[in-house]
C-alpha positions in Angstrom: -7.0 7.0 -5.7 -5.4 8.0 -2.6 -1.7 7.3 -1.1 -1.2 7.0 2.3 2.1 6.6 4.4 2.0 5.4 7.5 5.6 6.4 9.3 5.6 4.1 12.1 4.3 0.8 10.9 6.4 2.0 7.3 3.7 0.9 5.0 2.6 2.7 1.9 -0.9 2.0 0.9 -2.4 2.8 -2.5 -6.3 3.1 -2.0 -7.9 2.5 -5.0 -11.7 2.3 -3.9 -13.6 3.7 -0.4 -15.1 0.2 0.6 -14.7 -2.0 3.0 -12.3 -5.0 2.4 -13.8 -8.1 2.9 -10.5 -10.3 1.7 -6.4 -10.2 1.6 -3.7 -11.9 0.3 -0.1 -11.3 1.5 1.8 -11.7 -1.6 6.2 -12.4 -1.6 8.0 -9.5 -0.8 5.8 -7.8 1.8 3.0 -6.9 -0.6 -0.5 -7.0 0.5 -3.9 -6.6 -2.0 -7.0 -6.4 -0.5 -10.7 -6.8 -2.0 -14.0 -6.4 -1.5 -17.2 -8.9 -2.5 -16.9 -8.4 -5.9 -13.2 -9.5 -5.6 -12.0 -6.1 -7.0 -9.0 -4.8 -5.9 -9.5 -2.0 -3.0 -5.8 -1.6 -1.8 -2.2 -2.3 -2.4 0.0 -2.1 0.9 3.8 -1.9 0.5 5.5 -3.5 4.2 8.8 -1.7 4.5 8.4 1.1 1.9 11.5 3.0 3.3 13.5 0.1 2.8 12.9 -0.4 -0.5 13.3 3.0 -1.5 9.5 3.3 -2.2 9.6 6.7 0.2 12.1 8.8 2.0 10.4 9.3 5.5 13.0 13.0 6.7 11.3 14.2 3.0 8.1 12.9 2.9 8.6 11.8 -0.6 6.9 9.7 -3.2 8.9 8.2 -5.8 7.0 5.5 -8.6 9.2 4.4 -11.8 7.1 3.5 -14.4 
């Protein structure tokens, strides 16, 4: 899996597989999963991650709650 941060846009994407999505779906809340032809999930996008607290942009830091 990789995690990417993307400063500008402020979207935090978990990648889960290195394939092409073919399919989204926006979910409530600024969420975005995307899949590929076998419907299986190939990323998670998070719109506004710095706003939600998901990263801190000055620290470049990751926090997940379990």
């Amino acid at each position: 899996m990789n995690v990417k941060y993307d400063a500008e846009a402020d979207i935090l994407i978990f990648i889960f597989r290195n394939t092409f999505p073919v399919n989204a779906i926006s979910e409530p809340g600024g969420v975005i999963i995307s899949y590929n032809e076998a419907d299986e999930p190939v990323s998670i996008e998070f719109l506004n991650a710095s706003k939600r607290q998901l990263v801190n942009p000055q620290n470049l830091n990751l926090t997940i709650t379990t």
